[in-house]
C-alpha positions as CSV (number, residue, x, y, z in Angstrom):
1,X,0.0,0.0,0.0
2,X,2.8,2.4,0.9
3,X,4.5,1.5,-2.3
4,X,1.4,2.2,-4.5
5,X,0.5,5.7,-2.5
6,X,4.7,6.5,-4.0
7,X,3.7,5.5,-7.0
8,X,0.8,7.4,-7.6
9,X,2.5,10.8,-5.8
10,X,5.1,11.0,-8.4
11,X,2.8,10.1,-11.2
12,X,0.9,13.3,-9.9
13,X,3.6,15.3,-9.8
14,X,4.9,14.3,-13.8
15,X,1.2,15.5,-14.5
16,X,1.7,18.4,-12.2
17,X,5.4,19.5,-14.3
18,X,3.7,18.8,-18.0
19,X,0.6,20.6,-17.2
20,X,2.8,23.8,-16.5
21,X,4.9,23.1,-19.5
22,X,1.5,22.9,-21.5
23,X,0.3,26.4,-20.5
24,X,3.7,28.2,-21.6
25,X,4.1,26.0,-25.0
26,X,1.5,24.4,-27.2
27,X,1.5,20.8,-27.3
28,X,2.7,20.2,-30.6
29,X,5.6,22.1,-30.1
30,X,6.6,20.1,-26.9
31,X,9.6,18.2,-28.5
32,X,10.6,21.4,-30.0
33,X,10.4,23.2,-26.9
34,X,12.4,20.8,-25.3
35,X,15.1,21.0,-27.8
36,X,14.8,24.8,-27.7
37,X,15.9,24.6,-24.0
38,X,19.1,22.3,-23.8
39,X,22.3,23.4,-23.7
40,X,24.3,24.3,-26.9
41,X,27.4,23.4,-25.4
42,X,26.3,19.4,-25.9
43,X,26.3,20.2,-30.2
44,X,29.3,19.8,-32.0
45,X,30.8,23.2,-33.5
46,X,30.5,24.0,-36.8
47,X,33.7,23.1,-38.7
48,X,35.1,25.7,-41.3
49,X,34.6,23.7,-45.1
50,X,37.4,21.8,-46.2
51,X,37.8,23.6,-49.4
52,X,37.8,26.8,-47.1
53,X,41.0,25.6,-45.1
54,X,42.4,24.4,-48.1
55,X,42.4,27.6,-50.0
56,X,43.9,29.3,-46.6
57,X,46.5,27.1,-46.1
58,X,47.7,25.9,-49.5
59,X,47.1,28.4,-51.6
60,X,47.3,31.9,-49.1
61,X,44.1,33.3,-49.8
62,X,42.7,35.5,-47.0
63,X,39.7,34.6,-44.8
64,X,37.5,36.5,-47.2
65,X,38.9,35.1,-50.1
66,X,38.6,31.9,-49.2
67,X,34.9,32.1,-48.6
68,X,34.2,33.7,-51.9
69,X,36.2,31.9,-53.8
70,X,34.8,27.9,-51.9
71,X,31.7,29.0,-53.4
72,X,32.1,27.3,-56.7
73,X,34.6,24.7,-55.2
74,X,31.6,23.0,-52.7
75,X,32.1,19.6,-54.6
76,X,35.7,19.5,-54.0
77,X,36.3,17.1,-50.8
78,X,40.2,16.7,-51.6
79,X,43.0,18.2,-51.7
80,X,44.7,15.3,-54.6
81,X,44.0,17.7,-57.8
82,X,43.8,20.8,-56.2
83,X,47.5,20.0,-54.9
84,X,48.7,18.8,-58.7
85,X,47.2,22.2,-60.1
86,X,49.4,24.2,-57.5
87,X,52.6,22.0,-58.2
88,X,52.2,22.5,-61.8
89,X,51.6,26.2,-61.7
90,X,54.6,26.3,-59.4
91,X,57.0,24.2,-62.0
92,X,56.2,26.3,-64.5
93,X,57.6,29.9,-63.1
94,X,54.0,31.0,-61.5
95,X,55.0,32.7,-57.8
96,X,53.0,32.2,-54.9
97,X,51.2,35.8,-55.4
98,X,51.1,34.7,-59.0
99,X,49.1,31.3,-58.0
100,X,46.7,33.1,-55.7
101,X,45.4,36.0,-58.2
102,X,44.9,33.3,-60.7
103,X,42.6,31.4,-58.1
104,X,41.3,34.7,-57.0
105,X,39.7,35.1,-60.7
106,X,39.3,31.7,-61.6
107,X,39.3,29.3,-58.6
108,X,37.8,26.6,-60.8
109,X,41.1,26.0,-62.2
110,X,41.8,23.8,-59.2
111,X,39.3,21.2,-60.5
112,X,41.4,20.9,-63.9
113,X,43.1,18.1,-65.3
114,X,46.8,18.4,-65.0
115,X,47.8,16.1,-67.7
116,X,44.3,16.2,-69.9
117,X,43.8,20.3,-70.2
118,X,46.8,22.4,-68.3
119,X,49.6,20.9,-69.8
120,X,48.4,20.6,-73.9
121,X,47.1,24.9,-73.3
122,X,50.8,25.3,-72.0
123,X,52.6,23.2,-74.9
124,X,50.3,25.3,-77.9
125,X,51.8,28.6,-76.9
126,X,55.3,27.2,-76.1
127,X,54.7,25.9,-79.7
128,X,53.8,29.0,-81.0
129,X,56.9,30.5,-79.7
130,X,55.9,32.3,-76.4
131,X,58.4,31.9,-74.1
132,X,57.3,30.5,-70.1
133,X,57.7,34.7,-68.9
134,X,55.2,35.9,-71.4
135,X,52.8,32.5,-71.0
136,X,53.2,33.4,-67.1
137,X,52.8,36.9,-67.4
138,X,49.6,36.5,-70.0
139,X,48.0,33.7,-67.6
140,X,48.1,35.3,-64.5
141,X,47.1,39.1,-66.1
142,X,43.9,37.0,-67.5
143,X,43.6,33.5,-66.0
144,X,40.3,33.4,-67.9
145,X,42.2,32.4,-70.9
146,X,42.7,29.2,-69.6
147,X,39.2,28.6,-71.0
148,X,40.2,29.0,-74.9
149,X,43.9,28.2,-75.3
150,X,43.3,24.6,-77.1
151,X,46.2,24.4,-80.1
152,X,43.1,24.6,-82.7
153,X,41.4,27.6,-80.9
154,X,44.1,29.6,-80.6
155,X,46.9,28.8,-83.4
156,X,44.9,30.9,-86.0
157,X,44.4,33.8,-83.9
158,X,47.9,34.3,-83.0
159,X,48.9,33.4,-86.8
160,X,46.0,35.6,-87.5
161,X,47.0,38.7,-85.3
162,X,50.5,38.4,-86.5
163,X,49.4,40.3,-89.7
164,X,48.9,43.4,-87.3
165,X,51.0,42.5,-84.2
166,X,54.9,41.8,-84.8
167,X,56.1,40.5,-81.4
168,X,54.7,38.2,-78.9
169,X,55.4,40.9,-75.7
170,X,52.7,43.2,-78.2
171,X,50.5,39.6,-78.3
172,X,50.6,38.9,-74.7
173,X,49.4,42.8,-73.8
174,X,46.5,42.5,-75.8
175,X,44.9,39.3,-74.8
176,X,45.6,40.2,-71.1
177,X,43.7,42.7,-71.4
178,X,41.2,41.8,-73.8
179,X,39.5,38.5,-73.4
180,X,37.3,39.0,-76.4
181,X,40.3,38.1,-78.4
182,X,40.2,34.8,-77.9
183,X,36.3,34.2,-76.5
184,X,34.8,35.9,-80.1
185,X,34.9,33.7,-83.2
186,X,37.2,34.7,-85.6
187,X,35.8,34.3,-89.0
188,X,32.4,35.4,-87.6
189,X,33.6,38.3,-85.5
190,X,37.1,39.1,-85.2
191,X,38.2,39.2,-89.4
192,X,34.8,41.3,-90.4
193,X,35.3,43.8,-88.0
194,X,39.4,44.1,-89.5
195,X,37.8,44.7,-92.6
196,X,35.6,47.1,-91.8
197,X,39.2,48.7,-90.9
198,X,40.7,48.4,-93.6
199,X,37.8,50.1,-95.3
200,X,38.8,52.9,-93.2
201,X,42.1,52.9,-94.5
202,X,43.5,52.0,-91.2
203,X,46.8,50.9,-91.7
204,X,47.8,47.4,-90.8
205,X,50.1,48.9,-87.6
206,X,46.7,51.3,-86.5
207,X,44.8,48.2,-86.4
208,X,47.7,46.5,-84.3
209,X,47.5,49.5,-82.0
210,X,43.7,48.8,-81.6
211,X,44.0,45.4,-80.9
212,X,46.6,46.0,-78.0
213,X,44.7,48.8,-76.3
214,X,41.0,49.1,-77.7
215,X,40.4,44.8,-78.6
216,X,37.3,44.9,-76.9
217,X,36.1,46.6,-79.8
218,X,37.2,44.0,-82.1
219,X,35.0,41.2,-80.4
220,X,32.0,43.6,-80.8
221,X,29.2,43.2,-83.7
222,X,30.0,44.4,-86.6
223,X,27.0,46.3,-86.6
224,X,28.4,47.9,-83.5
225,X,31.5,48.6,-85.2
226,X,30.1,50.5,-88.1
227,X,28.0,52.6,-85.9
228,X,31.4,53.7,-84.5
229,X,32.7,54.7,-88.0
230,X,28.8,56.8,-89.4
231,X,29.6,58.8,-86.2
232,X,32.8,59.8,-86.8
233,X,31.6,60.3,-90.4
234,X,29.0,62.5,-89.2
235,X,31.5,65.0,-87.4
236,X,32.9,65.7,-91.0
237,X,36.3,63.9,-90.2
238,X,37.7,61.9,-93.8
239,X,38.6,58.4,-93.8
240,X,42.1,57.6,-94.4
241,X,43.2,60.7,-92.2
242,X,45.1,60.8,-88.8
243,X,41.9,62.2,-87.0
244,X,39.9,60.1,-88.3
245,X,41.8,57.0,-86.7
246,X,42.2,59.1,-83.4
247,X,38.1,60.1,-83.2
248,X,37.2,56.0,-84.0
249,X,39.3,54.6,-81.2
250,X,38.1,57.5,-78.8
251,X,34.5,56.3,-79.7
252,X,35.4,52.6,-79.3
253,X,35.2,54.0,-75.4
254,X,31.8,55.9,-75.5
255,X,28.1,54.7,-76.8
256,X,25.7,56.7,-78.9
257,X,23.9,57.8,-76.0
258,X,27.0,59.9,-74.5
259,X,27.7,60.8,-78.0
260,X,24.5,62.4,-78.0
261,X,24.8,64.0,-74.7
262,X,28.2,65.7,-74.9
263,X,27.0,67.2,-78.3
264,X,24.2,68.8,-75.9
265,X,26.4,69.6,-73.4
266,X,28.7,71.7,-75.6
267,X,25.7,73.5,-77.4
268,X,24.6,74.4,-73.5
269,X,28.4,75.9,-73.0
270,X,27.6,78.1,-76.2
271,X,29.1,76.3,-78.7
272,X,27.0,76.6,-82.0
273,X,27.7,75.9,-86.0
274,X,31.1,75.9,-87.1
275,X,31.9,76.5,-83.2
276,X,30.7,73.3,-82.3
277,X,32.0,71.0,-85.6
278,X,35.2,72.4,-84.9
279,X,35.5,71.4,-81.2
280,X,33.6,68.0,-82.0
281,X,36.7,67.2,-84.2
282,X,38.9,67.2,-80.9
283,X,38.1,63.5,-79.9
284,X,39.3,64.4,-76.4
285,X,35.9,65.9,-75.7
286,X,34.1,62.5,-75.8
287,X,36.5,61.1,-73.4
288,X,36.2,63.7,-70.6
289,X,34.0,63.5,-67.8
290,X,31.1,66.0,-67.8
291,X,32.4,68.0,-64.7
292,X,35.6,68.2,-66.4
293,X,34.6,69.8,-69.5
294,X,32.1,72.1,-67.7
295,X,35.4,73.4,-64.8
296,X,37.9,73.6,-68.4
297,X,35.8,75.4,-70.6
298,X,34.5,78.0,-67.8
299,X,38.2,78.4,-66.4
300,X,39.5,78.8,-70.2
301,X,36.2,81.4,-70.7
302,X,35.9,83.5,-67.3
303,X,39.1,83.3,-66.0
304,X,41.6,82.9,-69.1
305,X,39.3,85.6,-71.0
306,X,39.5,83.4,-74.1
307,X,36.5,84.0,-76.8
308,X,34.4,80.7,-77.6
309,X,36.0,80.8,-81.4
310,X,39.3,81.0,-79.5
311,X,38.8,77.6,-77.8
312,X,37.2,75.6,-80.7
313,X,40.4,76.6,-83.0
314,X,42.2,75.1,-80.0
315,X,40.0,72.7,-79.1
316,X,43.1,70.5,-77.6
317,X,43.2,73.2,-74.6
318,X,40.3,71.4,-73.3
319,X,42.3,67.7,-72.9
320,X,44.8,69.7,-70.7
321,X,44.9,69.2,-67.0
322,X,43.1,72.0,-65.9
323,X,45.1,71.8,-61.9
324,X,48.4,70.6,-63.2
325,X,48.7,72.9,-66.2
326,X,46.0,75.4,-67.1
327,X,45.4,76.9,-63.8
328,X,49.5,77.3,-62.8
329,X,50.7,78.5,-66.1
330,X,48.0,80.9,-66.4
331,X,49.1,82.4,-63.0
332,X,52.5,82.5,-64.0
333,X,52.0,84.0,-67.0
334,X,50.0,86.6,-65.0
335,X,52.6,87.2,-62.6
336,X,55.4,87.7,-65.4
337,X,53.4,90.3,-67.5
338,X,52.2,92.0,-64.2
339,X,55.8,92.5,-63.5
340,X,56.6,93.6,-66.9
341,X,58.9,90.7,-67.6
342,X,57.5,90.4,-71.0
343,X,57.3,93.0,-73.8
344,X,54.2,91.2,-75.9
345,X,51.3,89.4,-75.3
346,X,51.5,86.2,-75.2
347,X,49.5,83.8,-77.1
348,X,47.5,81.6,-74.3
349,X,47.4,78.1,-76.7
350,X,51.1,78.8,-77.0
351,X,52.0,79.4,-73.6
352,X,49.8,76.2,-72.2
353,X,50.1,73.8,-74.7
354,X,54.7,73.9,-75.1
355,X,56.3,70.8,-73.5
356,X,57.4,71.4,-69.7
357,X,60.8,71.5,-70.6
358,X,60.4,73.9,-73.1
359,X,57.9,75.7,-70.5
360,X,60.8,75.8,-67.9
361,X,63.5,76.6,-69.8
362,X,61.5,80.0,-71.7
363,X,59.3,81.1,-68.8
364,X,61.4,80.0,-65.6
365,X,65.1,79.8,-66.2
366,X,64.9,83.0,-68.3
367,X,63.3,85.1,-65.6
368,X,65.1,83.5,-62.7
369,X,67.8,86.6,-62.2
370,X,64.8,89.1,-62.2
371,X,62.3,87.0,-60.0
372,X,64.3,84.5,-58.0
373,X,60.9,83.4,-56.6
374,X,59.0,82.4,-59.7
375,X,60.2,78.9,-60.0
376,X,58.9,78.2,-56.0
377,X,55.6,80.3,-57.4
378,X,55.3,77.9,-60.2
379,X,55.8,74.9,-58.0
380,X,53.5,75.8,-55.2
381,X,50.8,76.9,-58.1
382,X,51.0,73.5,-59.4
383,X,50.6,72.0,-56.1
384,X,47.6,73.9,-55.4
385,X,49.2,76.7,-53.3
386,X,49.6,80.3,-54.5
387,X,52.3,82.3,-52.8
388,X,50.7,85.6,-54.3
């Protein structure tokens, strides 16, 4: 009897414990609840990836890195290829810093086949004469080109480009920096868009120069192309001439809708007619930021007291820096006729637009006996500090 009264006490008192449990938490949530309330401590803590490590440790990416990078490495559980990637790259002349921009751009690289894809990309450009520096240097500036260097993809590009390109260094600068040279299809892309060139009676080492620092134009449509040569076209520049060539590969860098709004912007500085053609033949213009143009033209304007005619004849003015040159040799040429230094007026295009030397040696030197100060003046002026 005593045993069953125990019994039933601490069968009360379970009832008495679930029924408070009941009225703070649902029933259906019990087991959660439960969960809920036991001590983390008892879970095992969360591990960092394996790739994560791996790309710390072995290959000297940052914290950071290695995070961003893991995230298209998830299905690599081993270090075995990984570690044959790194040992190649290191073989072949590729520093540690070398290794770890190439993974920082292209960390899938880890997951290629040593024998099956690294080393046949290697032996086409070693057979196509580029020496282990330049392969290194190209692969590393553009690790991206990993992805197109089969012998058949690129052997008739580079046989190709060496109608406008005449050494491999030249070769290696343009597909760092262009990808598009070896991603766009040649006969489809890359040869229309030459002879669209051509047709502009580009010579064969312009269109080398555009290939080294303007390619991305190259791997554009060739409808896209064209566009580039109407517009130049429609500023009145001729085909065949020096400006014409210099316009084009400023345009390669702007669209037809900032080609439209710099024409508006000028007209709304007061350039009009033969005002406006004249300055629109300066391909400078297209390449300066609006706040730059707007700051040069009012400082050449209000401040150099030159006429609107004045700076569309010398529409080059407006491509000058307007801290490091404009500003400064305006103020010494200021000072100098102030002081009576000079017996003529000079001519402003002339006085900004001379080489520094030239500059130094005509304006500076020559004046130094009769104002000792001038060449601190000019100095300070060009620092942004003005002594007077």
């Amino acid at each position: 009897m005593i045993l069953l009264r125990k019994n039933f006490s601490l069968l009360l008192g379970c009832l008495a414990v679930t029924s408070k449990i009941s009225i703070l938490l649902p029933p259906s949530n019990f087991r959660t609840s439960l969960w809920l309330f036991t001590s983390k401590s008892d879970d095992p803590s969360p591990k960092t990836p394996f790739i994560v490590k791996y790309l710390i440790d072995s290959a000297g990416l940052s914290s950071s890195e290695a995070d961003k990078c893991s995230k298209s490495l998830t299905h690599v559980k081993s270090p075995s290829n990984p570690d044959f990637v790194l040992e190649f790259f290191r073989k072949n002349g590729f520093t540690n810093a070398d290794i770890k921009k190439i993974i920082c751009s292209h960390s899938r690289v880890l997951c290629a086949n040593v024998d099956s894809t690294l080393k046949p990309k290697f032996k086409a450009l070693r057979d196509l004469g580029f020496s282990d520096t330049q392969i290194t240097k190209l692969i590393t500036a553009n690790s991206l080109a990993l992805n197109y260097l089969s012998y058949c993809n690129v052997h008739p590009r580079i046989e190709f480009f060496n109608n406008f390109i005449y050494s491999n260094d030249d070769i290696v600068r343009a597909l760092s920096s262009n990808i598009c040279l070896l991603s766009s299809s040649l006969e489809k892309t890359i040869k229309p868009n030459i002879t669209c060139m051509r047709e502009c009676q580009f010579s064969n080492e312009r269109i080398g120069a555009l290939l080294i620092n303007e390619g991305r134009v190259i791997g554009r449509a060739l409808n896209n192309v064209e566009s580039i040569v109407k517009r130049v076209e429609e500023l009145g520049v001729p085909r065949g001439s020096r400006m014409f060539y210099r316009t084009f590969r400023c345009l390669c860098r702007v669209n037809a809708d900032i080609f439209d709004a710099k024409i508006k912007l000028l007209g709304s500085l007061g350039f009009s007619g033969s005002e406006l053609s004249a300055i629109l033949k300066q391909p400078l213009v297209f390449c300066l930021s609006a706040k730059n143009l707007c700051e040069t033209v009012d400082f050449l304007v209000k401040v150099a007291g030159c006429e609107l005619s004045y700076v569309s004849r010398h529409a080059s003015m407006i491509g000058l820096s307007i801290t490091k040159r404009l500003i400064p040799r305006h103020y010494v040429m200021q000072l100098i006729m102030d002081r009576g230094l000079l017996n003529k007026k000079i001519d402003f295009y002339f006085f900004v637009s001379i080489s520094e030397r030239k500059f130094l040696e005509k304006f500076i030197s020559s004046f130094q006996q009769r104002m000792p100060e001038l060449a601190d003046v000019y100095l300070s002026a060009s620092a942004g500090k003005f002594l007077y």
